[in-house]
SELUMDREN-493588 format. One record per residue: residue in three letters; residue number from 1; x, y, z of N, C-alpha, C in turn. Coordinates in steps of 0.05 Angstrom, whole numbers, plus 5000, padded with zeros to 4 digits. Each point is the difference from the previous one (the first is absolute). Example, Ala and Ser with C-alpha at 12.3 -4.5 7.8 and 13.67 -1.06 7.14 Angstrom:
2
['ALA' 1 [5264 4886 5156] [4982 5024 5000] [5018 5024 5000]];
['SER' 2 [4993 5021 4986] [5016 5024 5001] [4985 5022 5014]];
END
This chain:
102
['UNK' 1 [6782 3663 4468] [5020 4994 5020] [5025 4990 4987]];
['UNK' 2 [4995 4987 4977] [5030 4992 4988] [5015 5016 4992]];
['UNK' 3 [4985 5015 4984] [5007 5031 4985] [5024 5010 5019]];
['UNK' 4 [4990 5004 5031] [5018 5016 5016] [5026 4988 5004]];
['UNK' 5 [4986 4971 5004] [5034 4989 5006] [5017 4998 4982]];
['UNK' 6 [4991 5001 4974] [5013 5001 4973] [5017 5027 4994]];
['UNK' 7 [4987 5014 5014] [5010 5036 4991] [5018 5004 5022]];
['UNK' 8 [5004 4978 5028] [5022 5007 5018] [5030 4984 4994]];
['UNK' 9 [4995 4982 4982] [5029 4986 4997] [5019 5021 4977]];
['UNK' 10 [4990 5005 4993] [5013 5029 4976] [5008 5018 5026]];
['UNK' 11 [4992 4999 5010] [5001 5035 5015] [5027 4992 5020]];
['UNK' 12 [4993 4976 5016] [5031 4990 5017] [5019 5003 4985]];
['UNK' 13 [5004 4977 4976] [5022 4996 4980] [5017 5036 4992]];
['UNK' 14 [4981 5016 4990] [5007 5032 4993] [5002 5013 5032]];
['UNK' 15 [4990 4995 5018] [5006 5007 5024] [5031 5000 5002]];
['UNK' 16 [5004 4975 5003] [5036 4990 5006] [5016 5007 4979]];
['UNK' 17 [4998 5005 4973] [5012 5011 4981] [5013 5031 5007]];
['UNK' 18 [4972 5010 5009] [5005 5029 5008] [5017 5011 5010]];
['UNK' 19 [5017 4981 5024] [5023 4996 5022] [5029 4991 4980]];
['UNK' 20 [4998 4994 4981] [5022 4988 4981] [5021 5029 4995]];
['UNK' 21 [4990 5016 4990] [5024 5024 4994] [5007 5008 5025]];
['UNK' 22 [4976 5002 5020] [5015 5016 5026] [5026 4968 5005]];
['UNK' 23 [4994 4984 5010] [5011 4976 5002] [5040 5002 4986]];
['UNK' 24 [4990 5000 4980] [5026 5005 4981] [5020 5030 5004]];
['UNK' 25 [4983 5018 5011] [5021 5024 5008] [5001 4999 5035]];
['UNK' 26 [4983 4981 5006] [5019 4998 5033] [5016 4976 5002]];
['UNK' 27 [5001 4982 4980] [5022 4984 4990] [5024 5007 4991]];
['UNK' 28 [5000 5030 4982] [5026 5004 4992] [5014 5029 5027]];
['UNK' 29 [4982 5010 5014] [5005 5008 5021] [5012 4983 5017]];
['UNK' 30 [4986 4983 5007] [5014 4979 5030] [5023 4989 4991]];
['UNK' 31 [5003 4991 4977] [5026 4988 4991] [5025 5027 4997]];
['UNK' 32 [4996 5027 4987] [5013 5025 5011] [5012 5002 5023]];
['UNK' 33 [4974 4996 5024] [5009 5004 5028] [5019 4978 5012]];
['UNK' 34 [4990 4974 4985] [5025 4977 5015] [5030 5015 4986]];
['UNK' 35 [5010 5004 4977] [5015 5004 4990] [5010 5023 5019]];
['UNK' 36 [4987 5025 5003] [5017 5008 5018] [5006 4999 5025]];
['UNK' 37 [4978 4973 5002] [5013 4990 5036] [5026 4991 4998]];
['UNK' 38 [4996 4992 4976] [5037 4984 4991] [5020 5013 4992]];
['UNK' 39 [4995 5027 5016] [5018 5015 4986] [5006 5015 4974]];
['UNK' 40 [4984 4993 4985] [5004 5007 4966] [4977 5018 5001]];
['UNK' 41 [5008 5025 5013] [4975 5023 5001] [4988 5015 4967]];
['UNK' 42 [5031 4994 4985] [4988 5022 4965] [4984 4969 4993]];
['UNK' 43 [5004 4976 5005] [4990 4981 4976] [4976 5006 5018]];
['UNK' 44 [4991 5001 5029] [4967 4992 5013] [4985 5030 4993]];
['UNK' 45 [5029 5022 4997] [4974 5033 4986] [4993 5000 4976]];
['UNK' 46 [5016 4983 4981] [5002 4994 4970] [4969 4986 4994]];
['UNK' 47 [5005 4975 5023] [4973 4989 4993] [4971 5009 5016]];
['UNK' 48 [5002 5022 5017] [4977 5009 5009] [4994 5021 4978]];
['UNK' 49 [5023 5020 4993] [4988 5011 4977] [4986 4990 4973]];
['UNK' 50 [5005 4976 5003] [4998 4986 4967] [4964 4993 5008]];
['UNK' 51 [4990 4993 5038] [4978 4990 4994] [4985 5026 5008]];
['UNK' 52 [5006 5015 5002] [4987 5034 4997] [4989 5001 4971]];
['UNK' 53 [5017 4995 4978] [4993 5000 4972] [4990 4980 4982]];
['UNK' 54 [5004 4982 5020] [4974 4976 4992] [4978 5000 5013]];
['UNK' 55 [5003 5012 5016] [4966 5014 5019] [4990 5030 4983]];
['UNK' 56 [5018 5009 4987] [4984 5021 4977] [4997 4985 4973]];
['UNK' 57 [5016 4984 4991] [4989 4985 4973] [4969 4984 5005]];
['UNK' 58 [5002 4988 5028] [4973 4984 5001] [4975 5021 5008]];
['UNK' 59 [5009 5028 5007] [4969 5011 5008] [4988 5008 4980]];
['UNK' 60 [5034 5011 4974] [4991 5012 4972] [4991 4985 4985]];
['UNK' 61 [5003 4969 5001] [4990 4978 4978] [4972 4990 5010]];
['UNK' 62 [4993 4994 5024] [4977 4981 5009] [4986 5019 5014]];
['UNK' 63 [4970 4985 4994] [4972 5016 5005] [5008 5002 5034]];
['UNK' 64 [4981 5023 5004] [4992 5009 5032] [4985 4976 5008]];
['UNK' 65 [4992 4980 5006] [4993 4979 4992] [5012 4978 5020]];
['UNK' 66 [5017 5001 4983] [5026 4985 4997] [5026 5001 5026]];
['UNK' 67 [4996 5025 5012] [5026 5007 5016] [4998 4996 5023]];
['UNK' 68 [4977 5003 5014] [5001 5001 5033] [5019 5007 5007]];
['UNK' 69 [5010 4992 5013] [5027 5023 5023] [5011 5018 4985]];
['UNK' 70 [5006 4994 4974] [5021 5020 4987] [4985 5030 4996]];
['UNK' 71 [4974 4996 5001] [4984 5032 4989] [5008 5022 5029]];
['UNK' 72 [5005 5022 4998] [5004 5013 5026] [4970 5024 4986]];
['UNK' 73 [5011 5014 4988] [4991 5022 4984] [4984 4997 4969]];
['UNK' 74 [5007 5023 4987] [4987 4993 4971] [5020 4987 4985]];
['UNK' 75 [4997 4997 4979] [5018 4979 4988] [5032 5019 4983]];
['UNK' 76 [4996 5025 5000] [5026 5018 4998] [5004 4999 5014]];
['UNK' 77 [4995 5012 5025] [5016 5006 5027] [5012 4972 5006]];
['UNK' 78 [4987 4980 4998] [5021 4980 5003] [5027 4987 4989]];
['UNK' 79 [4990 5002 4971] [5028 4997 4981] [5015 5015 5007]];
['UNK' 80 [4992 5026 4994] [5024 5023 5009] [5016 4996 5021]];
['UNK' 81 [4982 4991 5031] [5013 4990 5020] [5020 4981 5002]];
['UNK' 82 [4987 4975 4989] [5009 4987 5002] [5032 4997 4981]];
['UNK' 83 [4996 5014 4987] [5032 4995 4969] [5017 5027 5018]];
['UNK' 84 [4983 5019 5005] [5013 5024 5013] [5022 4985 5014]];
['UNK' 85 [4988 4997 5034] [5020 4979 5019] [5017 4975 4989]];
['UNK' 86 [4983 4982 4987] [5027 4988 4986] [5019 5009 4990]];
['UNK' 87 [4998 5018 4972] [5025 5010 4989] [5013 5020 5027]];
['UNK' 88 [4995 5013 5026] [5012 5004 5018] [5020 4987 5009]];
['UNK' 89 [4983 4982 5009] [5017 4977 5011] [5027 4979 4988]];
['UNK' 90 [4987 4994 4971] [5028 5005 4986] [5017 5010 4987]];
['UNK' 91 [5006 5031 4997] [5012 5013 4998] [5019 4992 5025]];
['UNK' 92 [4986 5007 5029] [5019 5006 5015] [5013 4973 5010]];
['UNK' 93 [4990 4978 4990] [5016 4978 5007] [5027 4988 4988]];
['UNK' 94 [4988 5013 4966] [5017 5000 4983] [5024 5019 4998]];
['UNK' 95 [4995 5025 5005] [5022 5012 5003] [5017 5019 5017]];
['UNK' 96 [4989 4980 5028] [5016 4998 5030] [5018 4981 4994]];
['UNK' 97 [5027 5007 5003] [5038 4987 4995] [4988 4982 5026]];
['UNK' 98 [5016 4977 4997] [5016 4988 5032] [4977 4980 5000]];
['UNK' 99 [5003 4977 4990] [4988 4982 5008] [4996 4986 4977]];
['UNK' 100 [4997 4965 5002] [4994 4983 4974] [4982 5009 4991]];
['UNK' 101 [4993 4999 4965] [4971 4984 4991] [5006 4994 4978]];
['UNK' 102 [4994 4983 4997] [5012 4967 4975] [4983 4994 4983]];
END
């Protein structure tokens, strides 16, 4: 009986870990989207693209394991995806004229 409870405190702790990268690219998302509530639409596409490619560096670096939300597919199809749409996204943020980004 101890054994079990012993083998569940590991499992919570890596449980909540798991949520950490997704966590961090809907962090640099939401902070994107305030920015272009504020108007500053290239700096809020600048930084949604940037967590597009921090959502492909973390699926390419860390175990399946490891990712929860971030896994959609196999682990190409995702990188690809994921760096694909980013570098989309900033290209065209970057080199749409008419508007700040600092």
């Amino acid at each position: 009986m101890s054994i079990a409870v012993e083998t569940r405190k590991p499992r919570k702790a890596s449980a909540v870990l798991e949520y950490v990268p997704f966590a961090v690219v809907l962090a640099l998302v939401a902070f994107g989207l305030l920015r272009i509530a504020m108007y500053h639409w290239r700096e809020g596409a600048v930084l949604i693209g940037g967590a597009l490619l921090v959502a492909a560096v973390l699926r390419a670096a860390l175990a399946h394991r490891n990712l929860a939300l971030l896994t959609i597919r196999t682990r190409t199809v995702d990188v690809l995806s994921y760096a694909g749409l980013g570098l989309v996204i900033l290209f065209v943020a970057l080199t749409i004229t008419g508007g700040p980004l600092r």
